[in-house]
C-alpha positions in Angstrom: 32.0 61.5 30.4 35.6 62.4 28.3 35.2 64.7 25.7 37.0 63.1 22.6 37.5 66.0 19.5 36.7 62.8 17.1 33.3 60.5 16.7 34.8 56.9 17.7 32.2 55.2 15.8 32.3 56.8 12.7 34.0 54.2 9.8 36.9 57.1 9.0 38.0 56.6 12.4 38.0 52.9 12.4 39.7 52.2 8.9 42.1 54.7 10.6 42.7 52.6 13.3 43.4 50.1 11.2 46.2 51.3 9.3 47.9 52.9 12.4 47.7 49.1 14.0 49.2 47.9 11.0 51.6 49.8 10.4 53.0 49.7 14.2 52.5 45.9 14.8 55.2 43.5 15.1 55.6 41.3 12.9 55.4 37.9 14.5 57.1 35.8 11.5 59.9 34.0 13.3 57.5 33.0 16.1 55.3 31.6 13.8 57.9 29.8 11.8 59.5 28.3 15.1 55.7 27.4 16.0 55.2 25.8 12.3 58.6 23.9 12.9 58.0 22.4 16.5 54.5 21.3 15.5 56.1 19.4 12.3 58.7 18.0 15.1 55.8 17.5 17.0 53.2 15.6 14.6 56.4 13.2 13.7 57.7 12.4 17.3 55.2 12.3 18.9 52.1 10.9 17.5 51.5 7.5 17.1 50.8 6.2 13.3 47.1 6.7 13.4 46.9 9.9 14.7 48.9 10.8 12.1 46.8 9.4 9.6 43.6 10.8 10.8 45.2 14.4 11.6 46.4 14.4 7.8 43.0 13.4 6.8 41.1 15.8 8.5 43.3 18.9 8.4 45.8 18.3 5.6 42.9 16.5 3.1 40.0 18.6 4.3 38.1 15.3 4.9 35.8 14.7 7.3 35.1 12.7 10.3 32.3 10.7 8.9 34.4 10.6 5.2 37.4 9.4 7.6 35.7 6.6 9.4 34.3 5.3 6.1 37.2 5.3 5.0 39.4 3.3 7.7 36.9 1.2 9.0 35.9 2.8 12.4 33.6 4.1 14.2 33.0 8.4 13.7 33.4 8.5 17.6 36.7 6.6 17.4 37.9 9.5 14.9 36.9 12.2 16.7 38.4 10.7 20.0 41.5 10.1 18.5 42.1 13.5 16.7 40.8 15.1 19.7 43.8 13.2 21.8 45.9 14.1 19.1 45.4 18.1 19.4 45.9 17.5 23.1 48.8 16.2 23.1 50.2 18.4 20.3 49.3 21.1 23.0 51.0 20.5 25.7 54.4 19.1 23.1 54.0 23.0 22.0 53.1 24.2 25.6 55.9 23.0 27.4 58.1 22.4 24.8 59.3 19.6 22.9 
């Protein structure tokens, strides 16, 4: 077993840990800005109408599935399956590029 001259599992340590992370990480801001910008690109290109309209619903409104098919008329399944489609092919757009 390695001797270590500190107790690893002591919270000093950790929140230690923590600030040395912090302060050595990159930042990651452009990657995540070119990210938010191709899945805009993406979501408008892309998608047809109503996955649009269900994506903006469920993730921009906060609604839910159930709220959402109440809403439009359709089935909960139909919602879910067409959202789920939606990610997917958001996916792969931002896997492989637009």
């Amino acid at each position: 077993m390695r001797d270590t001259p500190f107790d690893t599992r002591s919270s000093e340590w950790i929140g230690d840990m923590t600030v040395w992370l912090r302060e050595h990480a990159e930042t990651n801001d452009e990657q995540l800005g070119r990210l938010r910008r191709n899945l805009r690109q993406a979501r408008e290109r892309e998608l047809t109408a109503r996955q649009r309209q269900m994506l903006a619903l469920y993730y921009d409104q906060g609604m839910k599935m159930s709220q959402i098919a109440r809403k439009l008329g359709v089935n909960s399944s139909t919602v879910s399956r067409t959202i789920r489609r939606a990610r997917e092919r958001l996916y792969r757009c931002l896997r492989y590029g637009l």
